[in-house]
DSSP file (Angstrom, degrees, kcal/mol; ACC not computed):
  #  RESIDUE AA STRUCTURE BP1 BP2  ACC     N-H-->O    O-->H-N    N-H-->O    O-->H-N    TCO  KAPPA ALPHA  PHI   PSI    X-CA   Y-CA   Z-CA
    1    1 A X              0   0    0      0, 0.0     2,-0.1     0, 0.0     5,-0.0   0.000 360.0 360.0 360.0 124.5 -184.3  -61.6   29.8
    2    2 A X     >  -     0   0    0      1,-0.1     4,-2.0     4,-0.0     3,-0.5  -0.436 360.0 -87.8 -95.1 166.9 -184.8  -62.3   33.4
    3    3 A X  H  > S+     0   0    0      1,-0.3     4,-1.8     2,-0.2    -1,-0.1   0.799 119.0  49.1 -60.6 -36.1 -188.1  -64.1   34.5
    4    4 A X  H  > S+     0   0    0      1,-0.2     4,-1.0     2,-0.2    -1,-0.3   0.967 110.0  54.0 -72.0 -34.6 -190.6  -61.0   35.2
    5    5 A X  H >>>S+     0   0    0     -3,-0.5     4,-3.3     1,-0.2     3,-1.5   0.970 105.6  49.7 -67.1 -42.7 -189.7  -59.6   32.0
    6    6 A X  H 3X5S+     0   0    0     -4,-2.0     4,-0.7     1,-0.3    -1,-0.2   0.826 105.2  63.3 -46.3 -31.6 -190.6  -63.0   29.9
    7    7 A X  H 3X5S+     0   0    0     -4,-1.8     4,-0.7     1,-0.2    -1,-0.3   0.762 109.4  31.3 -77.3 -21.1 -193.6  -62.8   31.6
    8    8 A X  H <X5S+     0   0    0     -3,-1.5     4,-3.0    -4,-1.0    -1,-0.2   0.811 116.2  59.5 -54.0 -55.8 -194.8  -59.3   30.1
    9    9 A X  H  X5S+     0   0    0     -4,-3.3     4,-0.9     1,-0.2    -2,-0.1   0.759 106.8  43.8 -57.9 -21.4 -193.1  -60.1   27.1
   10   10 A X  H  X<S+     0   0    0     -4,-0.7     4,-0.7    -5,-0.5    -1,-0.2   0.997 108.8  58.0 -58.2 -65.2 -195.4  -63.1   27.0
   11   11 A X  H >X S+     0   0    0     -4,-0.7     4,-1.2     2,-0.3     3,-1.0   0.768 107.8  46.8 -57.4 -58.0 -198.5  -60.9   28.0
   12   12 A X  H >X S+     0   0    0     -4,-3.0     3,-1.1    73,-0.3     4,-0.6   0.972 108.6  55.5 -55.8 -84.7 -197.9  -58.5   24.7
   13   13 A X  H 3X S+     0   0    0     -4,-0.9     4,-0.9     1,-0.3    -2,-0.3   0.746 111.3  49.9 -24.6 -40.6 -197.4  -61.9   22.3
   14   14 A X  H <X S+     0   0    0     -3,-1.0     4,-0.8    -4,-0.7     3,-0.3   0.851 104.2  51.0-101.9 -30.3 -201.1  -62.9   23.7
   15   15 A X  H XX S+     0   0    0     -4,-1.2     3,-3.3    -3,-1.1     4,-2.4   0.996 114.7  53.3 -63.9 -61.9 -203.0  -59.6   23.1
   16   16 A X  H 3X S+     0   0    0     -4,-0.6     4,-1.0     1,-0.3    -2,-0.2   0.667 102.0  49.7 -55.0 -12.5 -201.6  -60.1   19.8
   17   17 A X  H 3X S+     0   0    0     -4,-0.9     4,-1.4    -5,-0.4    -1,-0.3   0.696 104.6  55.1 -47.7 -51.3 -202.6  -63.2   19.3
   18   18 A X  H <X S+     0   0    0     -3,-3.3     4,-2.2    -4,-0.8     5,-0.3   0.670 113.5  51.2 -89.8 -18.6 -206.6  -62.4   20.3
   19   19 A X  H  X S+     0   0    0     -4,-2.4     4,-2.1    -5,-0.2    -2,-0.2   0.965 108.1  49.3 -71.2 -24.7 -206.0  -59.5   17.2
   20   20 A X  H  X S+     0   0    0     -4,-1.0     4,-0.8    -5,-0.3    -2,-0.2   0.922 115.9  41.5 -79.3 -39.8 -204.6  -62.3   15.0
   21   21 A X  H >X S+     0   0    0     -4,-1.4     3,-1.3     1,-0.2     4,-1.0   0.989 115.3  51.3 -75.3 -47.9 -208.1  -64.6   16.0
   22   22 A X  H 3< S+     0   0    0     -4,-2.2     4,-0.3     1,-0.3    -1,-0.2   0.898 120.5  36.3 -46.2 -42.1 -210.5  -61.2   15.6
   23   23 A X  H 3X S+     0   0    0     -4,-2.1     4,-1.9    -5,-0.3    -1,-0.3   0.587  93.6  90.9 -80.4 -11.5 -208.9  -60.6   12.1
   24   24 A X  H <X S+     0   0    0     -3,-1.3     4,-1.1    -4,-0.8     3,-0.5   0.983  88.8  46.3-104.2 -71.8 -208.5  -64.4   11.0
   25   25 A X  H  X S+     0   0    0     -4,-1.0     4,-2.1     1,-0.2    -1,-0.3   0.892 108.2  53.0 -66.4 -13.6 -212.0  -64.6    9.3
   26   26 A X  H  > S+     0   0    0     -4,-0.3     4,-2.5     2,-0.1    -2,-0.3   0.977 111.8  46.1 -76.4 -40.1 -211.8  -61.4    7.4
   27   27 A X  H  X S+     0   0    0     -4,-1.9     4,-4.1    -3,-0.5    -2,-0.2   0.918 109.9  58.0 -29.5 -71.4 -208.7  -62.5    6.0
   28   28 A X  H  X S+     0   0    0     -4,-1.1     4,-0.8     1,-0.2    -1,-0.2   0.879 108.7  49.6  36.8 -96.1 -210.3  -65.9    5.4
   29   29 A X  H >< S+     0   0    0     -4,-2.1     3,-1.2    -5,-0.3    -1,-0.2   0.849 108.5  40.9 -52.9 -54.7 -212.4  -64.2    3.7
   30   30 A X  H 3< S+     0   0    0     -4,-2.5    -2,-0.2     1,-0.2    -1,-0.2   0.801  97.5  82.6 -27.4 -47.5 -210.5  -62.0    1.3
   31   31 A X  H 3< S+     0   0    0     -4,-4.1    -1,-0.2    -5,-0.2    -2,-0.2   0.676  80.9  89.1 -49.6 -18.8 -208.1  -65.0    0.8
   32   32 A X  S << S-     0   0    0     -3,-1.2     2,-0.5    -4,-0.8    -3,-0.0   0.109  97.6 -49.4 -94.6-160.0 -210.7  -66.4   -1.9
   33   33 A X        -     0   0    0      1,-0.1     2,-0.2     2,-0.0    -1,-0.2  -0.400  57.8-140.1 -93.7 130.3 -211.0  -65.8   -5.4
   34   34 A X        -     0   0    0     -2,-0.5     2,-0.6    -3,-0.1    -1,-0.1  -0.521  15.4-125.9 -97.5 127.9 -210.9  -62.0   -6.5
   35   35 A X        -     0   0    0     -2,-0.2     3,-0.1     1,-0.1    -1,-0.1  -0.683  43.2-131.4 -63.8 110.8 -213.0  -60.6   -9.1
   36   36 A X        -     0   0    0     -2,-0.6    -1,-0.1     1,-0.2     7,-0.0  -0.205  29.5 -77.8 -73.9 149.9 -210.2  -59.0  -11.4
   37   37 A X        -     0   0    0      1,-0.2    -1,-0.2     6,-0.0     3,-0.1   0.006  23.2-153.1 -52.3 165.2 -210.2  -55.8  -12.7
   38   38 A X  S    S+     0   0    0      1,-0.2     2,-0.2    -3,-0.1    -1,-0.2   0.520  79.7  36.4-111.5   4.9 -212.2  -54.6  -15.6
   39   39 A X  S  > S-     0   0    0      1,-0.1     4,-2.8     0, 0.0    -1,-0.2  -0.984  72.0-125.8-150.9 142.4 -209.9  -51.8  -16.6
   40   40 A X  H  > S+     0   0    0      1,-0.3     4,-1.6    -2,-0.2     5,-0.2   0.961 119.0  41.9 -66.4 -49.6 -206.1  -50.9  -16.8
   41   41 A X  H  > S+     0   0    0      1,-0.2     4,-1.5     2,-0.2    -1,-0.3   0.804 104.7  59.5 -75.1 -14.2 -206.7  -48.1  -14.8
   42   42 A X  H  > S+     0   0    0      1,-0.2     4,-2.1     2,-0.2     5,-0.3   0.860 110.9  46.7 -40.7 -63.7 -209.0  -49.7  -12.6
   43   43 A X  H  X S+     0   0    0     -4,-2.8     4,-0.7     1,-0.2    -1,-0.2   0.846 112.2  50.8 -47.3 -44.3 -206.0  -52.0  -11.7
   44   44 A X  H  X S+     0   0    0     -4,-1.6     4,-1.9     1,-0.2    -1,-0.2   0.727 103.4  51.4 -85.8 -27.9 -203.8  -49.2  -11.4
   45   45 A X  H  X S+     0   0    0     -4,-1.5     4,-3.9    -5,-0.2     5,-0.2   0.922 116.7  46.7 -89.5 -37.7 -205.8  -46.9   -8.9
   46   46 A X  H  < S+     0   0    0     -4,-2.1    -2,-0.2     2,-0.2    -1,-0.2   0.707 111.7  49.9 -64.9 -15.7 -206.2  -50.4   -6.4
   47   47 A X  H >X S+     0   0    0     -4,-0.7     4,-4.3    -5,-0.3     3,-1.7   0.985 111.4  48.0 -89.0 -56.7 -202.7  -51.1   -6.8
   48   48 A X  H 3X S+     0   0    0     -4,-1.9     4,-2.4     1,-0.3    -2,-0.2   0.928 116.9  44.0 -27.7 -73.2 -201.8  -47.3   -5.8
   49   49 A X  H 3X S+     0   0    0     -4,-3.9     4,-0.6     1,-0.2    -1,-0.3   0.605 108.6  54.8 -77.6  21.8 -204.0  -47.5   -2.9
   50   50 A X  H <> S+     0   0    0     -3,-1.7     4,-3.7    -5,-0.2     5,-0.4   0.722 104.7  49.0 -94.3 -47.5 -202.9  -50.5   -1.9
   51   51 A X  H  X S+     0   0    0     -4,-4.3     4,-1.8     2,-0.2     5,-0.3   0.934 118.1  51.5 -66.5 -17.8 -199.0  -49.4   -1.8
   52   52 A X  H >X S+     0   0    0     -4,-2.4     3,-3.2     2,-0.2     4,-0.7   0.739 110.9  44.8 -60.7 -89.8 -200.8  -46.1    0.5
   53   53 A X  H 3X S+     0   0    0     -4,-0.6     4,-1.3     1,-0.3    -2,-0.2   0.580 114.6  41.7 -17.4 -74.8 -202.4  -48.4    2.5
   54   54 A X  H 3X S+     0   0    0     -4,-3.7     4,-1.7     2,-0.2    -1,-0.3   0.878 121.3  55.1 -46.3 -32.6 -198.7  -51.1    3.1
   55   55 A X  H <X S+     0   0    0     -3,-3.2     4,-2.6    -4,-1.8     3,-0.3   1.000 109.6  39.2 -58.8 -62.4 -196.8  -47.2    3.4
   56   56 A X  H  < S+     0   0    0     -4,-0.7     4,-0.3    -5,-0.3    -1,-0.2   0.621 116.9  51.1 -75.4  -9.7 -199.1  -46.0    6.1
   57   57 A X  H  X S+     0   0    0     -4,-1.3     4,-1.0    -5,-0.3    -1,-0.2   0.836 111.2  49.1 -76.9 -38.7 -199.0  -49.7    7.8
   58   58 A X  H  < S+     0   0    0     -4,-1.7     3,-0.5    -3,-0.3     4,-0.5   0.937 109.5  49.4 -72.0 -39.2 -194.9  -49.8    7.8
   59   59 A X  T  X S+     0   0    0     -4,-2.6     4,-1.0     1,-0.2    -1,-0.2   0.876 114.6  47.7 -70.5 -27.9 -194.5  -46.1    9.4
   60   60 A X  H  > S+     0   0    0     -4,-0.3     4,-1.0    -5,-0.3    -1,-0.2   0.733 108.1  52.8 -73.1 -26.3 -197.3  -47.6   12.2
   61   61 A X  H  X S+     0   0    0     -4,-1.0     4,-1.2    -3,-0.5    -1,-0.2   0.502 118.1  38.4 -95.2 -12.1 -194.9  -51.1   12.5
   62   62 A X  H  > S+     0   0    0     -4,-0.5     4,-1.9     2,-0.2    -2,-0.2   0.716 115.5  53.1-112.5 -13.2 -191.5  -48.3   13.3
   63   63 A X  H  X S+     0   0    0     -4,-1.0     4,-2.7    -5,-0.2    -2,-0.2   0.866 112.4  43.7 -60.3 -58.8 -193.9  -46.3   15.2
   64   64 A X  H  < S+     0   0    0     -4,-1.0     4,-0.3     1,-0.2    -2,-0.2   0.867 111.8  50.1 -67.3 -44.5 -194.6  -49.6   17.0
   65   65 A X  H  X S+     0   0    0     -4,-1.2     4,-3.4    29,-0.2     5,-0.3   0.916 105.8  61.2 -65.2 -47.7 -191.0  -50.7   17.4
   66   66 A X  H  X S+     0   0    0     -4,-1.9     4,-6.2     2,-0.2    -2,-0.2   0.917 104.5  44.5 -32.0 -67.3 -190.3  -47.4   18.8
   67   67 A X  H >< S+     0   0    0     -4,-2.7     3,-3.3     2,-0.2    -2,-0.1   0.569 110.6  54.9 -22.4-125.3 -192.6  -47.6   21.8
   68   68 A X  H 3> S+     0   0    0      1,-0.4     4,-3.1    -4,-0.3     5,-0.2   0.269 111.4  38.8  65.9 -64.9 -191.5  -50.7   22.4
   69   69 A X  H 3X S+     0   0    0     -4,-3.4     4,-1.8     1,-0.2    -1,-0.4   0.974 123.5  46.3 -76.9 -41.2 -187.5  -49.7   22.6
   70   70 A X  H << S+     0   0    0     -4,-6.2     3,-0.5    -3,-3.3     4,-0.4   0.957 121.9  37.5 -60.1 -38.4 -188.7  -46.4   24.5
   71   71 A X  H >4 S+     0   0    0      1,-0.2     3,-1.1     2,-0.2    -2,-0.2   0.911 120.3  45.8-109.6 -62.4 -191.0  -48.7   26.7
   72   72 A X  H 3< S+     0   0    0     -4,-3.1    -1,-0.2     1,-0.2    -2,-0.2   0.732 117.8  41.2 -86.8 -32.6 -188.4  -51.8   26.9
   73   73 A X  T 3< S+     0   0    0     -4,-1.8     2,-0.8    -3,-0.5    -1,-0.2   0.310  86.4 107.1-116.6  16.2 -185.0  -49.4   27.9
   74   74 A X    <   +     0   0    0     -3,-1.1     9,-0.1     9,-0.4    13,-0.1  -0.801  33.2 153.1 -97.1  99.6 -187.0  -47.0   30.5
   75   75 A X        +     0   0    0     -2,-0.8     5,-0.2     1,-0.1    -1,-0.1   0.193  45.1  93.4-128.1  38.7 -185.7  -48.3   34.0
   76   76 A X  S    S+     0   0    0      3,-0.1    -1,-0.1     4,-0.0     4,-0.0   0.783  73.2  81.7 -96.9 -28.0 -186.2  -45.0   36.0
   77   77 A X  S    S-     0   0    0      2,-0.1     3,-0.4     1,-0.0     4,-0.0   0.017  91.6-105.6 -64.5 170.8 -189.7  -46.2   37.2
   78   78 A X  S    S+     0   0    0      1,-0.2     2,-0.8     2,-0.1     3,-0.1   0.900 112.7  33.2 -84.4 -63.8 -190.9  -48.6   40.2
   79   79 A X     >  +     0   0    0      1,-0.2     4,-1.8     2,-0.1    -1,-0.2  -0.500  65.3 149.6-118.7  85.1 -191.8  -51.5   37.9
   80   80 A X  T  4  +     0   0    0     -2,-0.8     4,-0.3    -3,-0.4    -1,-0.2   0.559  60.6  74.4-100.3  16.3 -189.7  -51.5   35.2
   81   81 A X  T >> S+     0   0    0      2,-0.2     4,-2.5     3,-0.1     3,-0.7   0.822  94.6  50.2 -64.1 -43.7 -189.8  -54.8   34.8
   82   82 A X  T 34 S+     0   0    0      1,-0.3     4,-0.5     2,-0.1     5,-0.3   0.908 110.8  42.4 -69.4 -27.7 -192.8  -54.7   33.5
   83   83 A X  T 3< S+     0   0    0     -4,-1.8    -9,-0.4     1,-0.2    -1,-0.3   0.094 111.2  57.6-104.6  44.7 -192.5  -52.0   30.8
   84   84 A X  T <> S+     0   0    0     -3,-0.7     4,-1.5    -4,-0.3   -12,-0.2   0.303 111.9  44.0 -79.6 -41.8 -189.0  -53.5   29.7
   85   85 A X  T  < S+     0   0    0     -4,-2.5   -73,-0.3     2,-0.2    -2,-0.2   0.291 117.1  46.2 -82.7  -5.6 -191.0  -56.9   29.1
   86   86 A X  T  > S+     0   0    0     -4,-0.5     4,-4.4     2,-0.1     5,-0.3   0.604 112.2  47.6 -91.6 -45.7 -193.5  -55.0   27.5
   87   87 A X  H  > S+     0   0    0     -5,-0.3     4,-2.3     1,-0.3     3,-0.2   0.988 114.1  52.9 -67.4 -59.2 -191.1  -52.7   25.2
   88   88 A X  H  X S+     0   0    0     -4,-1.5     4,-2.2     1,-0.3     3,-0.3   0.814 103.7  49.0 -78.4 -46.1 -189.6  -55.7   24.4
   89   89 A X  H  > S+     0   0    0      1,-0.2     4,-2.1     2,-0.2     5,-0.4   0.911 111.6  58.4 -38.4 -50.7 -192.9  -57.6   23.3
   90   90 A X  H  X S+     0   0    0     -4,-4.4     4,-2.0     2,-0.2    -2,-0.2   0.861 104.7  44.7 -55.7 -43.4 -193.5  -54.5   21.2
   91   91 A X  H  X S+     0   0    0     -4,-2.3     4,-2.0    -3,-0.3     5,-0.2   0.907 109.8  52.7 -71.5 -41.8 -190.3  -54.6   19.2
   92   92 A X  H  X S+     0   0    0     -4,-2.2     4,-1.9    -5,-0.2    -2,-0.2   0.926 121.1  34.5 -64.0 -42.0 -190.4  -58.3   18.4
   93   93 A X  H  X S+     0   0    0     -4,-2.1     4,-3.3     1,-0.2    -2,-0.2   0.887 117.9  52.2 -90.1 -44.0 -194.2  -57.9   17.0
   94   94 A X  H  < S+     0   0    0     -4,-2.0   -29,-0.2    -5,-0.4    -1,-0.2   0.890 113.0  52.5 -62.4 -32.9 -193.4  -54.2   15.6
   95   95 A X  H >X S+     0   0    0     -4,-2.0     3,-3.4     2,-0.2     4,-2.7   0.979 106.5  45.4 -45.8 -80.6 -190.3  -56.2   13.8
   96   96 A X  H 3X S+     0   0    0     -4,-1.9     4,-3.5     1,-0.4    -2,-0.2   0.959 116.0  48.2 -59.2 -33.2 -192.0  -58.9   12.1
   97   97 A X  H 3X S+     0   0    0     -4,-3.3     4,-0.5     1,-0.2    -1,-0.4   0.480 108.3  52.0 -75.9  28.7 -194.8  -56.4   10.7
   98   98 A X  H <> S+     0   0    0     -3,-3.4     4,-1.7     2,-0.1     5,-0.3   0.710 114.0  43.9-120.0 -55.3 -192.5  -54.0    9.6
   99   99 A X  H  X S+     0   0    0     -4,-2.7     4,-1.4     2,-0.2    -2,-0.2   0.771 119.7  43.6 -49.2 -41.8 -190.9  -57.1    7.8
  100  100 A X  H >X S+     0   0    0     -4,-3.5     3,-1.9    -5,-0.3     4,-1.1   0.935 117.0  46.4 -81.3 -79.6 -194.6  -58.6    6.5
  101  101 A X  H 3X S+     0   0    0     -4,-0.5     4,-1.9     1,-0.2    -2,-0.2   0.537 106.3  53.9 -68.0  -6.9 -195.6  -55.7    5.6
  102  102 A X  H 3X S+     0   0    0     -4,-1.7     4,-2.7     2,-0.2    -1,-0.2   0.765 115.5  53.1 -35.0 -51.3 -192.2  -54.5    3.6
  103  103 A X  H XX S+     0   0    0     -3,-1.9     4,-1.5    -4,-1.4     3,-0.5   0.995 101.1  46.6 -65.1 -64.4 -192.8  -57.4    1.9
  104  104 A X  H 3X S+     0   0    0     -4,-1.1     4,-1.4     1,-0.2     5,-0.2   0.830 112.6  56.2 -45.1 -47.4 -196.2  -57.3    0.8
  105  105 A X  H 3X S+     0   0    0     -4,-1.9     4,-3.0    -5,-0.2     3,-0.3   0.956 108.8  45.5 -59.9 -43.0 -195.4  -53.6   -0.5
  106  106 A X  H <X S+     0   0    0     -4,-2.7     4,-1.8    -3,-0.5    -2,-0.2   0.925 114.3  49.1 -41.1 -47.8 -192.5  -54.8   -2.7
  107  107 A X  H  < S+     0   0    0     -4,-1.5     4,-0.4     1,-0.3    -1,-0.2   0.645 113.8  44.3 -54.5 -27.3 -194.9  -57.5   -3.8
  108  108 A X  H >X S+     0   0    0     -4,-1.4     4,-2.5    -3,-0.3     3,-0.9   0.853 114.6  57.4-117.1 -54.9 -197.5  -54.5   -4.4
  109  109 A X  H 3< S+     0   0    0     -4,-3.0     4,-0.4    -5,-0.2    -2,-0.2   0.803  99.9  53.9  -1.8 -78.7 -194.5  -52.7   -6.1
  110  110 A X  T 3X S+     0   0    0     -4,-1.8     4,-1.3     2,-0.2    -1,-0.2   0.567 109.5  42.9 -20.7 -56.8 -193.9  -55.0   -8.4
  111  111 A X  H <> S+     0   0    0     -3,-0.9     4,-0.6    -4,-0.4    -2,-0.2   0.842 108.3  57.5 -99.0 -22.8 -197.2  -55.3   -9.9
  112  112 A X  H  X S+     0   0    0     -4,-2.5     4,-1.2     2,-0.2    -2,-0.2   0.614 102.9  55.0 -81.8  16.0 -197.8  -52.2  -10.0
  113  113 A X  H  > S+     0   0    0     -4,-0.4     4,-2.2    -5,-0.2    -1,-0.2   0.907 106.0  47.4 -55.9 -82.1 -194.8  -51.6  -12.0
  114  114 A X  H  < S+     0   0    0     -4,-1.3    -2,-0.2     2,-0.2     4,-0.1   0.241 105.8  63.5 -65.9  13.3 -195.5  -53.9  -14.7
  115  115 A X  H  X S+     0   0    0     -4,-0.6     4,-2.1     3,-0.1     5,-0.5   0.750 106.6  47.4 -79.5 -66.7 -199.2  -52.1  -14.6
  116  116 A X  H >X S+     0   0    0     -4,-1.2     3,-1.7     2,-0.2     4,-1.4   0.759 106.4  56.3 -37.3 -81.6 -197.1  -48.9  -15.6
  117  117 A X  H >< S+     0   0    0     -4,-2.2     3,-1.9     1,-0.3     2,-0.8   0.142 117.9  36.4 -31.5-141.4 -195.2  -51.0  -18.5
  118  118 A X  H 34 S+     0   0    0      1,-0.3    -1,-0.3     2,-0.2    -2,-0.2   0.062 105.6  60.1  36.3 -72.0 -198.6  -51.8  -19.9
  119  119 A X  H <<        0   0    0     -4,-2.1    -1,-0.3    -3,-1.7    -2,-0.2   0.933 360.0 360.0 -39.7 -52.5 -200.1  -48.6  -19.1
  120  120 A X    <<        0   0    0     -3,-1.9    -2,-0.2    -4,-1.4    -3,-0.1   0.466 360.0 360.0  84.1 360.0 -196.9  -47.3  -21.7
C-alpha cells in the first residue's frame, strides 16, 4: 500500500473509531445484568429476533466489504488514491464485522437451538 493510500486507509479506521466511542456507553450499558426471561416462548421470540437482527447486520458487513473492493480497485478516476485507500479501509472494517457478527449469530444459534430442545 503506497503512502497516500495508508493515509485514507487510516482516515476510514478513525471515523470508525468515533462510531465505536458514540456506541461505547450503550453497550456499557447493555453489558450489565439482564433481567431473564419469564417464559419459554418469551425466550424464544428474543432469540429469533435477535438471529433477524445478527442476519440483517452480516448482509450490511458484505454490503460493506463490497463498497470497499468496488471503492478500493476503481483506478479510472483523478484521485484514485484516495478511494483505493478508502475501499481498502472499508474491507478491513467490513471484514472484521462480518466475522463479529457471524460469530455472535452462531452464539445466538446455539441458544436458540437448545430453546427448541426444550420447547420439544
Amino acid at each position: 500500500m503506497v503512502l497516500g493510500q495508508l493515509r485514507y486507509f487510516w482516515q476510514v479506521a478513525a471515523l470508525w473509531a468515533v462510531n465505536t466511542l458514540i456506541g461505547l456507553p450503550q453497550y456499557l450499558d447493555l453489558a450489565g445484568p439482564a433481567t431473564p426471561p419469564a417464559t419459554l416462548a418469551e425466550a424464544l421470540r428474543d432469540g429469533l429476533g435477535t438471529a433477524r437482527l445478527l442476519s440483517g447486520a452480516f448482509v450490511s458487513d458484505l454490503a460493506t466489504m463490497l463498497v470497499g473492493a468496488l471503492l478500493a480497485w476503481r483506478t479510472v478516476t483523478r484521485d484514485s488514491e484516495r478511494l483505493q485507500g478508502w475501499g481498502k479501509g472499508l474491507v478491513v472494517q467490513g471484514l472484521w464485522l462480518a466475522v463479529f457478527d457471524g460469530v455472535l449469530l452462531a452464539i445466538n444459534g446455539e441458544y436458540v437451538g437448545s430453546l427448541l430442545v426444550l420447547a420439544g
